[in-house]
Steps between C-alpha positions, in 0.01 A plus 500: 500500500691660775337711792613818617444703800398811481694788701321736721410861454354629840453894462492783185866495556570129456236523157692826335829314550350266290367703247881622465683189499248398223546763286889530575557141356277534232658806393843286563302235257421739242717769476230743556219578760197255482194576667315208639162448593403297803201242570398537911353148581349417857727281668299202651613359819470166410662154389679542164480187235627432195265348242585275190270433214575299183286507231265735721480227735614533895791255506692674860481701749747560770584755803826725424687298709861602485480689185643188334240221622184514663208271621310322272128591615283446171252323678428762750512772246269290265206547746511867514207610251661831385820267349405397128550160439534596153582792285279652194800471311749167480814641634803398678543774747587554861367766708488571837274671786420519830199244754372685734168457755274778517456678836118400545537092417837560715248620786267259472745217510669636807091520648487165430833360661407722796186294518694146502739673736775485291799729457446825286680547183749831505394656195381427154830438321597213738163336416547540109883375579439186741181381298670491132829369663344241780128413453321229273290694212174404626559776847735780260144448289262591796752780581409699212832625399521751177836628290603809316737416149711834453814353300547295167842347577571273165269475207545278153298810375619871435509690825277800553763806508379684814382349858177665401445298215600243670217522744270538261631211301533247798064582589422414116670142536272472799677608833383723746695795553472752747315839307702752707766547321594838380748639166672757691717779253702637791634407867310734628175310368632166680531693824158639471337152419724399794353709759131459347531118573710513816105580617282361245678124565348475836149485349606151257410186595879448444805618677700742288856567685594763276486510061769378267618762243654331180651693232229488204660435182640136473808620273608723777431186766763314324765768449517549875482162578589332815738516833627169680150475640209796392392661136617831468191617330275423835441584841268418781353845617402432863200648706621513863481191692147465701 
């Protein structure tokens, strides 16, 4: 399936502009006003991967590469013990999520190289990035990586019809999704959960860079649909840069 960027909302500003052009082109859509309600997801500073299963089986998984093609790394990804191997259901789906290192084994690995006196890493997304791209599977084992699934991108099943359900859906066949999520009715909701975690992310084991808000209902998703290169129904909500 294709992969899309998201574009960038970085103040209240940037996030009601949103809210309008959604609601402008779904009235434009439906010849009346629609009134959408938003899912506010923690956006994981990580390395994003696309998984394949067949018959609930993990057949491929690959880095976003250009959008079109990306690495094949289903070895690396295989030793990562919060990736199923297999489904509790048989499906052909594809989803996709985000590797990331955790701030304490990121620590601890730097101790370590300090010890040996070799060169520090930068930061726990280049760790997660060079390990599932670069390493053999027995050292991205020892590194303790982890993922978050947050999208169902193709399914031979019926699709949930909001993200929410989707969430829900995708930790039933056996993923692990991130619990912070939150059903937002307004904009105003999705700035408030905005400005909660702009704080509360410091204290996570992972790096959060700011939350993704996603228009809920699925139906709505598609009637907005896409530009040349990002949904229309999503954003990336930044915190400010540290």
């Amino acid at each position: 399936v294709p992969q899309w960027s998201f574009n960038d909302a970085f103040s209240e500003e940037n996030i009601r502009n949103f809210d309008s052009r959604v609601k402008r082109m779904l009235k434009s859509h439906y010849g009346k006003e629609r009134e959408p309600s938003y899912t506010s997801e923690l956006k994981i500073d990580g390395l994003k991967i696309v998984f394949e299963y067949q018959k609930g089986l993990l057949t491929t998984a690959a880095t976003r590469g250009n959008g079109r093609a990306g690495e094949d790394v289903t070895a690396n990804i295989r030793t990562i013990e919060s990736v199923p191997l297999r489904l509790r259901e048989p499906l052909d789906i594809i989803a996709e999520g985000e590797v990331w290192m955790g701030r304490r084994n990121f620590e601890k690995l730097n101790a370590e190289r300090q010890k040996k006196g070799e060169p520090l890493f930068a930061n726990p997304r280049n760790v997660a990035a060079g390990s599932i791209r670069q390493l053999d599977p027995s050292i991205v084992r020892a590194r303790k990586l982890d993922v978050y699934i947050y999208d169902l991108a193709r399914s031979n099943e019926r699709m949930p019809k909001t993200q929410v359900e989707e969430l829900e859906y995708l930790r039933t066949l056996g993923f692990k999704t991130n619990s912070h999520y939150k059903l937002a009715r307004s904009i105003d909701e999705v700035i408030a959960y905005w400005k909660e975690w702009s704080e509360k992310g410091k204290k996570e084991d992972y790096s959060v860079d700011g939350i993704v808000v996603k228009v809920n209902e699925r139906e709505y998703q598609e009637a907005l649909g896409f530009t040349g290169k990002a949904p229309r129904y999503a954003i990336a909500f930044k915190f400010a840069a540290e």
